[in-house]
C-alpha distance (Angstrom), angle and dihedral (degrees) to the residues before:
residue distance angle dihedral
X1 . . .
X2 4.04 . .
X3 3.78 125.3 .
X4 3.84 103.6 -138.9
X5 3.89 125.0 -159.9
X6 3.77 117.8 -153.0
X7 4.35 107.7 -150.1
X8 3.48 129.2 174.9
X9 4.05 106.1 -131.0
X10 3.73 102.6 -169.4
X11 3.82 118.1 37.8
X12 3.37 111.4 -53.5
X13 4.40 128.9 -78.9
X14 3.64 85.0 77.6
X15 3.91 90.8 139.9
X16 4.09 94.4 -101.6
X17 3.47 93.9 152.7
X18 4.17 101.5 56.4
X19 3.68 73.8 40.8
X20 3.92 99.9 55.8
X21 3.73 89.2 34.4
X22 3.84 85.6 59.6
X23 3.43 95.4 53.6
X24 3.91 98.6 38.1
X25 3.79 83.0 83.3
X26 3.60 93.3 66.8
X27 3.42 93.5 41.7
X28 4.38 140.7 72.7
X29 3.35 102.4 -155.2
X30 4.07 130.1 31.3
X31 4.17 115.1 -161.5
X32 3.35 128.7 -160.6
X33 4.09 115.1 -150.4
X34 3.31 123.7 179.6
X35 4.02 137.6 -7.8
X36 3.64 129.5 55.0
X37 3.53 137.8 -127.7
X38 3.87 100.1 -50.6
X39 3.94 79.4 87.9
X40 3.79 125.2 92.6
X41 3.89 125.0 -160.5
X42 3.92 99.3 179.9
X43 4.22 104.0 -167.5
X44 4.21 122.0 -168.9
X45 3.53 108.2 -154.7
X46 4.00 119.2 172.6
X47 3.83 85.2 -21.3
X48 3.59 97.7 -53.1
X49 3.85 115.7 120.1
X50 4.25 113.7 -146.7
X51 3.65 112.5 -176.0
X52 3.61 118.2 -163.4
X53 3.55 144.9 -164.6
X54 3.86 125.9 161.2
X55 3.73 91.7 11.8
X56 4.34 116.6 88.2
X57 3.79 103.2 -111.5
X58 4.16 91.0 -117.6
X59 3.77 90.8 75.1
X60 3.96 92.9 87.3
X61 3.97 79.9 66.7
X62 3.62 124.5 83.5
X63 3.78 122.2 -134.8
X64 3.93 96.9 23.9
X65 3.44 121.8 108.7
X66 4.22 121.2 -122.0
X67 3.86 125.3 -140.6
X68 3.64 125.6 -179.2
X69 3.58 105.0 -170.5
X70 3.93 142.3 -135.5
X71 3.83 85.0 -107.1
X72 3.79 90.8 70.3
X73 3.62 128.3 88.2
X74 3.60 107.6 -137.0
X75 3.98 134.9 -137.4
X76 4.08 99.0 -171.9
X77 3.62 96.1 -175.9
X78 3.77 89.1 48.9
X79 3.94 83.5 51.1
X80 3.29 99.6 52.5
X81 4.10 90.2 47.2
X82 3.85 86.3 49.9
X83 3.75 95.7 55.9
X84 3.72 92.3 41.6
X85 3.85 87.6 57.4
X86 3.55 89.9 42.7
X87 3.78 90.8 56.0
X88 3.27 92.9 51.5
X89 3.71 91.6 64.5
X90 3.72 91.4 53.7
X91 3.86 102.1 -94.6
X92 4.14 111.4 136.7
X93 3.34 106.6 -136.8
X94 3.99 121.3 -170.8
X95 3.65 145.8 147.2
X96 3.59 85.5 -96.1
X97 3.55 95.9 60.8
X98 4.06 102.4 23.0
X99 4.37 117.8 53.6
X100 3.34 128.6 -179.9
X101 3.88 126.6 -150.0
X102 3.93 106.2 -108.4
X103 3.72 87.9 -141.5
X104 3.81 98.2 47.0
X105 3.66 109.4 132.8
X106 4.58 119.0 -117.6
X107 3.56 130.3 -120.3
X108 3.47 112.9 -149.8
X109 3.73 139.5 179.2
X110 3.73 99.1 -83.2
X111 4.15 98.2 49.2
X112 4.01 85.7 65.4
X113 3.81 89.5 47.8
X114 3.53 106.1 49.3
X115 3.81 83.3 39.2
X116 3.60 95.0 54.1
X117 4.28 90.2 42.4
X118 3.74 92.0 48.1
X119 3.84 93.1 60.7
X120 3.82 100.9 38.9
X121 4.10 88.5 54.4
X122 3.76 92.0 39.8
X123 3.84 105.7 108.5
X124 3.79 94.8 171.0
X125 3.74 113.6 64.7
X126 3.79 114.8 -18.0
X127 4.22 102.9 -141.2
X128 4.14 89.9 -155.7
X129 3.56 92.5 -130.7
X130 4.00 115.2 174.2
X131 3.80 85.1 -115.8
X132 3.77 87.0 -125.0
X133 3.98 97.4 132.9
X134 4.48 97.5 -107.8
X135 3.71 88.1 126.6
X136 3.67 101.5 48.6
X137 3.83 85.3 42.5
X138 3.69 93.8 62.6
X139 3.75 97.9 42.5
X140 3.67 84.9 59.4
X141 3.64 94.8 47.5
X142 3.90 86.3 47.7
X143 4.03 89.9 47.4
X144 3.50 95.2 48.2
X145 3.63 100.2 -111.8
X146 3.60 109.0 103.4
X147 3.71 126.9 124.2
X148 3.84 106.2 -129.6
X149 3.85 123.5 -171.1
X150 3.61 101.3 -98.5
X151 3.59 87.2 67.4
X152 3.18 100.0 64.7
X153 3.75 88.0 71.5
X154 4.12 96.8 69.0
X155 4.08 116.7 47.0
X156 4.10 90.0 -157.3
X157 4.02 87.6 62.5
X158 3.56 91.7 37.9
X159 3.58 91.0 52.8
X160 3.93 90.8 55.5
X161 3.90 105.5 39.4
X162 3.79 77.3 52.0
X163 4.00 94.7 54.8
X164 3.64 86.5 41.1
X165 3.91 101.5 53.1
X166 4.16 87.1 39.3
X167 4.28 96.1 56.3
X168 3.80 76.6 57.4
X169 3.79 116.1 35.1
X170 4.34 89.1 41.7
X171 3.64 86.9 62.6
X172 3.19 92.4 51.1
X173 3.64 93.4 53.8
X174 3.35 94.7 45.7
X175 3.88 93.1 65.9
X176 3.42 86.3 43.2
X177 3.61 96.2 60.5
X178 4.01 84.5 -116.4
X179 4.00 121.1 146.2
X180 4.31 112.2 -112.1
X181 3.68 114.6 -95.1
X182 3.60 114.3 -100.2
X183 4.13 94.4 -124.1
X184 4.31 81.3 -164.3
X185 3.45 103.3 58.5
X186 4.00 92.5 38.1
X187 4.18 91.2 54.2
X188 3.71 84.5 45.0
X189 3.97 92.3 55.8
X190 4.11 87.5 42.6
X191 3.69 93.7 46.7
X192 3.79 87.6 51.6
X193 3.68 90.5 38.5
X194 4.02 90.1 54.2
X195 3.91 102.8 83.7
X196 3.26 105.1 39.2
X197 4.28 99.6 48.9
X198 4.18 84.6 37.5
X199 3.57 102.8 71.9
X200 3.66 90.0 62.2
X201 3.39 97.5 57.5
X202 3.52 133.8 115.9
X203 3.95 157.5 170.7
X204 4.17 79.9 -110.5
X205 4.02 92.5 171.2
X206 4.40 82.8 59.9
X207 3.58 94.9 45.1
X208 3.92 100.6 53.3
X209 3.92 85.1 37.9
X210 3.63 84.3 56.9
X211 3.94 98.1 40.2
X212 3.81 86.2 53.2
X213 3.08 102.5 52.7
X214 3.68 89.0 62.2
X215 3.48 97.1 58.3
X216 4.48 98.7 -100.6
X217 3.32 112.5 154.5
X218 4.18 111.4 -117.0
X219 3.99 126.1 -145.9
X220 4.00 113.3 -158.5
X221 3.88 105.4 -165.1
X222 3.93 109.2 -163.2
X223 4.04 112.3 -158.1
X224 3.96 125.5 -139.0
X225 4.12 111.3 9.0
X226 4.05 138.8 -77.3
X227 3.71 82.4 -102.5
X228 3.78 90.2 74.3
X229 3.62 101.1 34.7
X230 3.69 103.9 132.4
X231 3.78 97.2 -118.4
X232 3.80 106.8 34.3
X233 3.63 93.0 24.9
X234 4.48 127.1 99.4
X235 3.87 84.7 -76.0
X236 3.04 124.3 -126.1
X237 3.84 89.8 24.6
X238 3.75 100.9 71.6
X239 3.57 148.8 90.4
X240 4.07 121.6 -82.8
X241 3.30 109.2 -110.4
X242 3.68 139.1 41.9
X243 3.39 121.3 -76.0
X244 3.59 114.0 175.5
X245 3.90 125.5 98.8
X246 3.56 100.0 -86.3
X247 3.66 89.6 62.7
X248 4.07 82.4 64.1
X249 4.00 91.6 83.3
X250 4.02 93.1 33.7
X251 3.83 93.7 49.3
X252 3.89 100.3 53.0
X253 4.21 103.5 25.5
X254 3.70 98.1 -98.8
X255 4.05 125.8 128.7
X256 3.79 118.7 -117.7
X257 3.64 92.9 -112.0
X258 4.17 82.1 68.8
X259 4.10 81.8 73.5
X260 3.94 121.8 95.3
X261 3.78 105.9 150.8
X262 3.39 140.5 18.8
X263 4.00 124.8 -163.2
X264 3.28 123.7 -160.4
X265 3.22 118.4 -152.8
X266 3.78 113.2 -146.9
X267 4.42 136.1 178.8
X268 3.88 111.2 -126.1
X269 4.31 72.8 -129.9
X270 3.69 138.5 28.0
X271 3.90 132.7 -95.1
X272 3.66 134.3 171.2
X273 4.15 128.2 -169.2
X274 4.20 112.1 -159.5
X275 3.32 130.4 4.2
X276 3.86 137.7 -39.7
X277 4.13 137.8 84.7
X278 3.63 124.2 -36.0
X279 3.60 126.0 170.8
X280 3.78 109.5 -177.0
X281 3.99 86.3 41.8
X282 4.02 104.5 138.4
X283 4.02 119.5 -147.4
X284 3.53 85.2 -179.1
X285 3.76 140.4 100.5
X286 4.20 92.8 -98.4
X287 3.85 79.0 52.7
X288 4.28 90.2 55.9
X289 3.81 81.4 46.1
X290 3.81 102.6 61.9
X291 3.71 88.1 30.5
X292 4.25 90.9 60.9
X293 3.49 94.8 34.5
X294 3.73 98.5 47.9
X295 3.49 91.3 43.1
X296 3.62 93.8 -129.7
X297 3.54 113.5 -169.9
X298 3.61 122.3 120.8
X299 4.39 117.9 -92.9
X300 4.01 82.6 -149.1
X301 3.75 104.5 49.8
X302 3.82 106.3 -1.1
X303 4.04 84.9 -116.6
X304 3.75 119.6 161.7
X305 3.57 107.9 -103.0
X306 3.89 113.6 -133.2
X307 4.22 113.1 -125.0
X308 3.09 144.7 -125.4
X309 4.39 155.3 159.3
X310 3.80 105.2 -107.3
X311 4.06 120.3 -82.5
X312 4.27 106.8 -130.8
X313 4.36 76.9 -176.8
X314 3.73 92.8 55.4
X315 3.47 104.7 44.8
X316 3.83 100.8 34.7
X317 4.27 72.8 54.4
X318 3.73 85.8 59.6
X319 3.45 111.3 44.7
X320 3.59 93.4 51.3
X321 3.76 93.9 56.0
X322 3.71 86.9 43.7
X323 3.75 93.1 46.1
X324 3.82 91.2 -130.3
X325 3.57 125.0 -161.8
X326 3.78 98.6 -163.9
X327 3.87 142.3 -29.3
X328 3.84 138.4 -107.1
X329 3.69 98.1 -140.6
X330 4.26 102.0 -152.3
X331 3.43 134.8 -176.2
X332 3.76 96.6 34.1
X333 4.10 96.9 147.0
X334 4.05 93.4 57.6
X335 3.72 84.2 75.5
X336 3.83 89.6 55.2
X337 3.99 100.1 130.4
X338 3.41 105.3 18.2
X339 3.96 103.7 141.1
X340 4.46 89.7 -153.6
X341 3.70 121.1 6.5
X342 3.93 117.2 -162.2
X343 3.83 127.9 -145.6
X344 3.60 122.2 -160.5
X345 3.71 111.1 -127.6
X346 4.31 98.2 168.1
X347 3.31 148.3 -1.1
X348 3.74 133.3 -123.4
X349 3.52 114.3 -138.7
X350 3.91 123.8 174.0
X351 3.84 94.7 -21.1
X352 4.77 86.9 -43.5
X353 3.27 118.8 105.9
X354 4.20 112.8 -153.5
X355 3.53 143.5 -167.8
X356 4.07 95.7 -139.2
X357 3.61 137.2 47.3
X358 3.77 108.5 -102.7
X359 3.89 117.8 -119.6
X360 3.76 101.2 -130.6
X361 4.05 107.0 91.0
X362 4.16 88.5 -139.9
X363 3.43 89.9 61.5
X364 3.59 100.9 34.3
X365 4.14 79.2 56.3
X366 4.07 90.9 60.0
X367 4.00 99.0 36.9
X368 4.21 104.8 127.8
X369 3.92 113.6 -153.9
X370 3.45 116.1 -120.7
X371 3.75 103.3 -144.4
X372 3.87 129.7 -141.4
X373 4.06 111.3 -155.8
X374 3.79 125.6 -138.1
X375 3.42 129.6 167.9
X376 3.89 125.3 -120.9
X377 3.18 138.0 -125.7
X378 4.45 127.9 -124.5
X379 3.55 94.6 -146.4
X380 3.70 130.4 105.6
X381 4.17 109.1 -110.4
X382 4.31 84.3 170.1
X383 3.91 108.2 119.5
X384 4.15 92.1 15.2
X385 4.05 110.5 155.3
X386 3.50 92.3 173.1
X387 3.46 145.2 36.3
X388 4.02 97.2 -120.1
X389 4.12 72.5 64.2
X390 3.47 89.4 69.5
X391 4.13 135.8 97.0
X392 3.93 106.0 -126.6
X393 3.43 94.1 -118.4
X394 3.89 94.6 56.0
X395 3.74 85.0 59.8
X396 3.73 86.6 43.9
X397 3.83 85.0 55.3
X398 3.84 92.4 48.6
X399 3.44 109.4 40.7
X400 4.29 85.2 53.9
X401 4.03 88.2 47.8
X402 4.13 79.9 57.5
X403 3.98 91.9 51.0
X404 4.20 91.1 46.1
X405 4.10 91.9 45.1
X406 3.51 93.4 42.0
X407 3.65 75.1 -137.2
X408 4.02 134.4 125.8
X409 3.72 118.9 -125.4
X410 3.93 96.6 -125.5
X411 4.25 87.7 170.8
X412 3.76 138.0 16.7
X413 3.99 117.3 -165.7
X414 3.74 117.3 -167.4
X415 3.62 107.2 -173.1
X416 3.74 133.4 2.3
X417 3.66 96.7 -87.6
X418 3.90 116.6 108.3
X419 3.93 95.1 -125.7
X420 3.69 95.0 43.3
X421 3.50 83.7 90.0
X422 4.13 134.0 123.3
X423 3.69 109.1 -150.3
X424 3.72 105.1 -166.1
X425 3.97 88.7 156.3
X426 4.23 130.4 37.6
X427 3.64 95.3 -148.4
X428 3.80 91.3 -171.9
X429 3.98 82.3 61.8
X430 3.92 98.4 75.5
């Protein structure tokens, strides 16, 4: 039985979680491996919308097991908000069917303000984070300071990892202009904190071991997109941890060999939340267009997504890093009524045209699309299940995506309903 990893390959707001959701039936377990709650996977099931953050997208689905991985920074009081909202909606949520990593790494109070202070006084380059504290979460795990989840479980560690992340984040502060952490009042909130995260956690690395060795099928769901990964991504405007599918294995305890698939999951268009380069970006009204019909605001801050025509360059960039297998192509019926539809296929860049975004952010900053033209199609592809559903040129438009990417479509969703949803290729069948 394959092992599938769900990846965003463009920016992020692909539609991963409809995606994951989709999939979830197919699969035992979902996983959750890197990123933290500055993500949004908004799902639509029988007309009711779920928007998640911290919480893998397969826990709307009864009988499947939920992992959030060690490769996930970790906001529990956001958590435990999340799964009271969830609960509210009618989804049982337990430590039978949620787990988290042992290892996983803690947000806490101060990561979000330091985050949030560093990017109001910076007057160089604002990054456009969501202020939510991810970054300074991973430099601690990096620097060895972190609080992770199993230490929650022994005040004397506690105590220390505490002292040890303080003689660090207070001078920080203090250059900052920011008051000292009260060290009382924040083991206070961990102590309290301590039995009600605990029972969820887990030796997660043994447990998938375990589950795959008896043959369940595992879903790895990635969170923002290979565009922001924090190697291979528009450096310095990207997210802080890895977020391509190699992280999969790294981010929940598994070896690379536990990998079969990989989906990427890719918008018929282009969008972009925050900062950073963007060469098919439109300021025009075609732009306003895919922005209103897309809906394109962010799940996580309700930010104005910037827009765009779709990038072959880009996202034949990502699935090679990502190794993918083939795409889920969403978003198709927001071009609906376009009369031509351009693809970007190069970029010009000081009198060159290439085939790849360059790595240097200057010159990422003065690439110029070179544009491919296709012509629309007036018919409505919203709701499609099958490609008989489908205006000729919207295959047209599909099958050349395929040649750019040098990519299969394995999936093609057409609105944000789970069933509206062309499966050309079971994933879960390699």
């Amino acid at each position: 039985m394959a092992n599938v990893v769900v990846v965003g390959a463009q920016w992020g707001d692909e539609g991963k979680g409809k995606l994951v959701d989709w999939l979830s039936e197919r699969a035992d377990v979902v996983a959750r491996f890197q990123g933290g709650h500055n993500a949004g996977h908004t799902l639509v099931i029988d007309g009711k919308v779920y928007k998640l953050h911290a919480l893998p997208s397969g826990v709307v689905r009864g009988g499947k097991l939920s992992v959030i991985g060690n490769g996930v920074v970790l906001d529990p009081w956001h958590l435990l908000e999340e799964i009271e909202t969830v609960r509210a909606q009618g989804v049982a949520i337990t430590p039978e069917t949620l787990m988290i990593a042992e290892n996983t790494p803690l947000i806490l109070p101060f990561h979000g303000e330091l985050d949030r202070a560093r990017e109001s006084q910076n007057s160089v380059a604002k990054i456009g984070t969501t202020g939510r504290g991810i970054g300074p979460a991973y430099e601690d795990k990096v620097g060895r300071r972190v609080i992770r989840v199993a230490d929650l479980a022994d005040d004397a560690t506690l105590q220390t990892r505490v002292d040890r992340a303080l003689v660090h984040h207070n001078a920080l502060r203090s250059g900052l202009g920011i008051a000292a952490i009260d060290r009382d009042a924040l083991l206070d909130k961990l102590r309290a904190l301590a039995p009600q995260i605990l029972p969820y956690a887990a030796p997660v690395w043994k447990v998938l071991s375990e589950k795959r060795k008896a043959g369940k099928r595992i879903l790895f769901e990635g969170a923002q997109g290979a565009l922001l990964d924090v190697d291979f991504g528009t450096y310095p405007y990207v997210t802080s941890s890895n977020v391509i599918a190699g992280q999969a294995a790294t981010g929940v305890g598994l070896g690379p060999g536990a990998i079969d698939y990989v989906l990427g999951i890719v918008k018929a268009y282009t969008t972009r939340v925050g900062e950073g380069p963007f060469p098919t970006e439109l300021s025009d009204d075609d732009g306003q267009r895919l922005g209103e019909r897309g809906h394109e605001f962010g799940t996580t801050t309700g930010r104005k997504r910037r827009c765009g025509w779709f990038d072959a360059c880009l996202v034949r960039q990502s699935c090679a890093i990502s190794g993918v297998n083939g795409i889920a192509l969403t978003k198709l019926d927001v071009l609906d009524g376009f009369t031509t539809l351009r693809v970007c296929v190069g970029y010009r860049l000081d009198g060159q045209v290439l085939d790849y975004l360059p790595t240097a952010s200057d010159a990422q900053a003065r690439c110029e699309p070179v544009y491919e033209d296709m012509p629309g199609w007036t018919e409505s592809t919203e709701g499609a299940r099958s490609w008989a559903d489908l205006p000729a040129n919207a295959i047209k438009y599909v099958r050349r995506i395929e040649e750019l990417i040098d990519c299969p479509v394995a999936l093609l969703s057409t609105s944000p309903e789970r069933e509206d949803t062309i499966l050309v290729r079971d994933p879960f069948a390699d």
